[in-house]
MINU-361136 format. One record per residue: x negated, y, z of N, C-alpha, C, O, CB in turn. Coordinates in steps of 0.2 Angstrom, whole numbers, plus 5000, padded with zeros to 4 digits. Glycine has a CB too. Example, Ala and Ser with C-alpha at 12.3 -4.5 7.8 and 13.67 -1.06 7.14 Angstrom:
BEGIN
493449725039493849785039493449845039492949835042494349785045;493649895035493249955036493650005039493350065040493049975029;
***
This chain:
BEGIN
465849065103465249085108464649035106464748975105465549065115;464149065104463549015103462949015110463049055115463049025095;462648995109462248975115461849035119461749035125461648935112;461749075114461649135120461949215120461749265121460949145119;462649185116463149255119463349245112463149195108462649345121;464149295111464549305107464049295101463449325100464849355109;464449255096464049275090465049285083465649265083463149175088;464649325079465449345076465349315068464849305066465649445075;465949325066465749315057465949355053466549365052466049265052;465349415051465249465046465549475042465149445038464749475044;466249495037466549485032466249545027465949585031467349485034;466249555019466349495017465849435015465849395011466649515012;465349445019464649435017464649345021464149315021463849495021;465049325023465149265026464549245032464349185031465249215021;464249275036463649255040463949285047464349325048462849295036;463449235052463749245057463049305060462549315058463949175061;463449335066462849395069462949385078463549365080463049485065;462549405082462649405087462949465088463049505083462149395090;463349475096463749535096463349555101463449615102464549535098;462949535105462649555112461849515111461749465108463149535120;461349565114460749525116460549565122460449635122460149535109;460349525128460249535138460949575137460849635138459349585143;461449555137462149595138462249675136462549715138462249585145;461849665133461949725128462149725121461849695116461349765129;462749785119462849785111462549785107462049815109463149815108;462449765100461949775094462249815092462849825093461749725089;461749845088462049885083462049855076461949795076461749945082;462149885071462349855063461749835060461749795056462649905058;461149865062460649845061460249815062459949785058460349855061;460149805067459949745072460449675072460149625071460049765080;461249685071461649635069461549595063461449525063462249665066;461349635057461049635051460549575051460649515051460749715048;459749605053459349585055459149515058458649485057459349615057;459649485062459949435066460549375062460649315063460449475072;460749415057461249375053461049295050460449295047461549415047;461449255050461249195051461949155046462549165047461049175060;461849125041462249075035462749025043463349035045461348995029;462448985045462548945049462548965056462048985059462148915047;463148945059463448975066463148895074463248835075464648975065;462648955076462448925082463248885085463848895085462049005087;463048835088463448795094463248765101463448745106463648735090;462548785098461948745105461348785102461248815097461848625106;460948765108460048775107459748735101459248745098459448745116;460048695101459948635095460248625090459948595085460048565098;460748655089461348625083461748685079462148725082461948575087;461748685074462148745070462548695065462348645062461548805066;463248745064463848715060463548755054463248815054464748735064;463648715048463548745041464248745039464548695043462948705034;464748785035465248795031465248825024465148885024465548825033;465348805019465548815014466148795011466348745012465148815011;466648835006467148835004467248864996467148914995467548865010;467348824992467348834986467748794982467748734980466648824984;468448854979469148814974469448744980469648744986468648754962;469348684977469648654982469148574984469248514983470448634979;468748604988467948564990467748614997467648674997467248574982;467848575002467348605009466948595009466848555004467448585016;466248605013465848555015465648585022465748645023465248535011;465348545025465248545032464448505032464248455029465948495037;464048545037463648525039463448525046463448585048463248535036;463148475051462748505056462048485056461748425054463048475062;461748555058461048565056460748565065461048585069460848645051;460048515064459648525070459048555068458948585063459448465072;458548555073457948545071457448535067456848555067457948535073;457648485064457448425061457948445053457848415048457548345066;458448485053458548505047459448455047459748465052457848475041;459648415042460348415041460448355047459948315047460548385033;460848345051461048275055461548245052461348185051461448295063;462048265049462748245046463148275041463548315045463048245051;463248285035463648345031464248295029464048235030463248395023;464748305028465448275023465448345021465248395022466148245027;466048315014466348355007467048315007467248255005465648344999;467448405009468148375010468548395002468348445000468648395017;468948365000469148384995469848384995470148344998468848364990;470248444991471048454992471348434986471048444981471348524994;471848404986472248424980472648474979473048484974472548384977;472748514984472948594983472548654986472148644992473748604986;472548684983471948744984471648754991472148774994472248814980;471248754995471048785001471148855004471048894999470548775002;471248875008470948935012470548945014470048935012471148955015;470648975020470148985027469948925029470348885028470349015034;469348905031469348865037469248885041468948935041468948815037;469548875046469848915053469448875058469348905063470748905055;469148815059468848775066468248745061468348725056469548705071;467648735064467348695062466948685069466448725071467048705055;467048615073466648615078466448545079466648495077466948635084;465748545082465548485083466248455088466648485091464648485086;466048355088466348345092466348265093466648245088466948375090;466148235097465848165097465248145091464748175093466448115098;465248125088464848115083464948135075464848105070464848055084;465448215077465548245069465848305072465748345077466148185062;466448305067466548375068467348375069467548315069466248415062;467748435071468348435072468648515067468548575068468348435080;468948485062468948555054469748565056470048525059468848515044;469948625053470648645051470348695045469948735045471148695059;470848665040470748705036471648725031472148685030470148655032;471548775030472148815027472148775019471748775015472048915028;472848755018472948745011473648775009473948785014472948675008;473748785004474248805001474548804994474148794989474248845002;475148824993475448814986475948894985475948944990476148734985;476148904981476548974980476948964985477049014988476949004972;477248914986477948904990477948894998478448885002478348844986;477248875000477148875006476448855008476148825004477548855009;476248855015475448845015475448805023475948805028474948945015;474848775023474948735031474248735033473848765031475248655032;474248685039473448685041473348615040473948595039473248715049;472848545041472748515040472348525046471948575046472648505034;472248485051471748455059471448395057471748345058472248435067;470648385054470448345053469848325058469548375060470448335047;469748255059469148245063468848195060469148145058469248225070;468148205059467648195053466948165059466648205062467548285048;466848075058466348055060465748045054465548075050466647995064;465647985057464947965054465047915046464647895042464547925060;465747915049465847855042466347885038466647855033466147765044;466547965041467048005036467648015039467648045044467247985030;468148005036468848045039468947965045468947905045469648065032;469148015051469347955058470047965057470447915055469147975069;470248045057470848075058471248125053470948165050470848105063;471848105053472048185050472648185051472948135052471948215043;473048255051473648295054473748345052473348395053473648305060;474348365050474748435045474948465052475148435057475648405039;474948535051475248565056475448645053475048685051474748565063;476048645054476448715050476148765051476048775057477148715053;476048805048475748915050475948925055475548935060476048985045;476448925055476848965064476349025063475849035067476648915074;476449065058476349115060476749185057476849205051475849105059;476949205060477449275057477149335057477049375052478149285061;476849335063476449425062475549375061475249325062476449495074;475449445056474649425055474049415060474049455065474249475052;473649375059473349375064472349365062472149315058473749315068;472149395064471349395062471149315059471349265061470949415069;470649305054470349245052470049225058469849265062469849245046;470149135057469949095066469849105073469449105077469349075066;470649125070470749155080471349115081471649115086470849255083;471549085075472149035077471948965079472548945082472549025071;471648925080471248895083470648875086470148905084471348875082;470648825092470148815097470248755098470748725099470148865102;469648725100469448655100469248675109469148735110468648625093;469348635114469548615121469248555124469548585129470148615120;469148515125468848435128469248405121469048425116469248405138;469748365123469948335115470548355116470948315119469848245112;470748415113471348455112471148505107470648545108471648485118;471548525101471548575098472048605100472548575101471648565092;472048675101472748725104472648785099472248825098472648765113;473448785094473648835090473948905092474548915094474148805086;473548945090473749015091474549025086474649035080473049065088;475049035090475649055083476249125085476349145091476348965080;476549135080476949175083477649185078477649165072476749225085;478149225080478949215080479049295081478549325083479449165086;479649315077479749345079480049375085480149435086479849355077;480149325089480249325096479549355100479549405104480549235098;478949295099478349325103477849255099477949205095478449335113;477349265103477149205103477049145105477449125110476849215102;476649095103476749025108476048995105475749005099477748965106;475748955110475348895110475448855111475748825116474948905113;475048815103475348745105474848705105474248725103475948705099;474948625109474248585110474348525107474848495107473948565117;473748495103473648445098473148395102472548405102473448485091;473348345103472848305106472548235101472848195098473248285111;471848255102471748205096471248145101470748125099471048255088;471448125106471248075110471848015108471847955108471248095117;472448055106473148005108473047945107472747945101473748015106;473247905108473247805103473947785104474147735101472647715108;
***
């Protein structure tokens, strides 16, 4: 959700677009038109992402141009990044890594002096499920979208804990 209505990420062109403008649908051209590198979060603040072999980067952009970027790096290859939200004074990332033999998520929280936090948290996932809709950032909780062949389940990750 950004600051003034749904906004989506256009695949494969990686840019975000509004879905509505005065509550009404865009169309593809107007979408088009509107498409933007960098995903609104406020009137003030936009999330930059990029993802390239095994190197993130993260920026938040103001007014005034860059506030804060880190550059995370893996030693096994990346995926998606699935969350990138502002979040006290940085950001709150999940980013997909993997090997042939299995893949996970990594929950990191990224201040001003670089990594505060980090935490492995298993796919749980069995049926497919759309890019970054498996997590969501909450007051200071992350909650994982997953599922089983039973059904699904939500789980909550609290990054306040001490």
């Amino acid at each position: 959700m950004g600051p003034d209505g749904p906004v989506v990420k256009q695949l494969p062109s990686e840019q975000w677009v509004p879905a509505v403008e005065d509550g009404t649908s865009l169309g593809v051209r107007a979408q088009a038109l509107a498409a933007e590198s960098a995903r609104p979060v406020s009137n003030a603040r936009d999330v930059v992402v990029l993802r390239d072999g095994d190197e993130a980067r993260i920026a938040l952009v103001g007014a005034g141009g860059v506030e804060r970027a880190w550059r995370v790096h893996s030693a096994t290859p990346i995926g998606e990044i699935q969350l990138a939200e502002p979040y006290g004074d940085g950001v709150v990332l999940v980013i997909r890594s993997y090997t042939d033999e299995r893949s996970e998520f990594t929950v990191a929280r990224l201040g001003a002096r670089g990594l505060v936090s980090a935490f492995a948290v298993a796919s749980a996932d069995w049926a497919e499920t759309a890019p970054l809709s498996r997590f969501r950032l909450a007051g200071s909780s992350v909650y994982q979208l997953g599922s089983t062949p039973d059904g699904v389940s939500i789980d909550r990750f609290d990054l306040e804990v001490r």
